[in-house]
N, C-alpha and C positions, 0 to 999 in steps of 0.2 A: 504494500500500500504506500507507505512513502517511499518520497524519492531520496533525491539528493540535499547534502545540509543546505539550508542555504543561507544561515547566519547564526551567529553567539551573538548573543545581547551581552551588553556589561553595563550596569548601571554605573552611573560617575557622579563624583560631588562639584565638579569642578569638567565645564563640558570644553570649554576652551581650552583650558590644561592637557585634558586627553585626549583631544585631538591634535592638538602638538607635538603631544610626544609620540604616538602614532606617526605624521608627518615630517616631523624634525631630524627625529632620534631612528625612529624603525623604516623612513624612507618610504612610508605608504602612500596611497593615493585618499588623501582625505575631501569627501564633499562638504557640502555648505549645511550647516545648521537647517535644520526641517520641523518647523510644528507642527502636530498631531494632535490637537484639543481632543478629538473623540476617543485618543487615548492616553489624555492629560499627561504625556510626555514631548520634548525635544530631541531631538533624532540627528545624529551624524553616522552616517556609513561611510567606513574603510573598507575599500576595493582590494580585497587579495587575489590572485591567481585562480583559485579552484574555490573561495567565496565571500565571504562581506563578516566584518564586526559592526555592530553596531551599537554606538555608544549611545545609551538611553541617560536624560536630566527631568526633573520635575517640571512643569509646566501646570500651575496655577494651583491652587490649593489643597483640589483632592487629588491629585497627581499618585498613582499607586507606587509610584516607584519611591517618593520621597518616604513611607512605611518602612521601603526597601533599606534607604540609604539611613533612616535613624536607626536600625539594627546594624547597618554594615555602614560608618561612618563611611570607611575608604572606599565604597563600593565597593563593585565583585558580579561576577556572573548572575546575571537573572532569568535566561531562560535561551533556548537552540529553537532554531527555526528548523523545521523537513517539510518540503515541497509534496503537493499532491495533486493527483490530474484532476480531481473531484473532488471536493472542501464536502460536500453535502453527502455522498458518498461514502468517504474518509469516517466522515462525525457516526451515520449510521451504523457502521462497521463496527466502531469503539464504543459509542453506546451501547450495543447488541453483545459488545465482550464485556459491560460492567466499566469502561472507564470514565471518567466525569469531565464534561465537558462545560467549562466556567460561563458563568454569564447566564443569558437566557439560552442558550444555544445555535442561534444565527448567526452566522458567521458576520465580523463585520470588513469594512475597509481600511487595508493596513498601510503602512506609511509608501510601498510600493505598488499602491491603487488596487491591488488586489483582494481577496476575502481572505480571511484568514478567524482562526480560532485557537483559544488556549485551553488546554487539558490542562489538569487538576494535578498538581507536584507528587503528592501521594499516591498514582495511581502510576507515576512512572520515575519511582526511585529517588524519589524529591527532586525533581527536575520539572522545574518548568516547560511545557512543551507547547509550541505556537505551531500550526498548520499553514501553510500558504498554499493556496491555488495556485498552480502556473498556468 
């Protein structure tokens, strides 16, 4: 059912900061800041070879991730993206095997215009797990 990775999230305290040292220090290809109000985070993706980090910052007050980052000051990994041909498909499948699928369950629109949905950490080794459509 899934595919290929197609991104580690990392939450950051400091979104400027990490993208610097991404582009300064590690020689990455770093994009431009990106906001996602519908999921009260700011968004910069590093372009690697075979796939993308994506540095996640809070963005306005209920922002889930800023929960994140008062647990893990420094930040730290928040969740892996795997590509799917069928989001609606995908969801059915892991519903039908007992996994929990966050939210209402409609998939929604992710920072890369596409659908996309989050599984339940407890249900896959305390990892967060995101769905994208391709």
């Amino acid at each position: 059912m899934i595919g290929r990775l197609n991104h580690v999230a990392i939450a950051v305290p400091d979104l400027e900061a990490a993208a610097a040292q991404y582009r300064d220090v590690l020689g990455a290809k770093v994009n431009s800041p990106q906001d996602e109000p519908d999921h009260g985070v700011t968004v910069v993706f590093i372009e690697l070879p075979n796939t993308k980090i994506e540095l996640l910052y809070p963005l306005g007050e209920n922002s889930p991730i800023q929960g994140f980052l008062d647990k893990n000051p420094s930040g730290g990994i928040h969740h892996i993206c795997y590509e799917v041909d069928d989001i609606l498909a995908a969801r059915d499948q892991l519903q039908a095997s007992g996994a929990r699928v966050l939210g209402s369950g409609e998939p929604k629109i992710g920072a890369h215009g596409k659908p996309v949905l989050f599984l339940h950490p407890k249900d896959f080794t305390g990892t967060l797990v995101e769905l994208e459509q391709v």
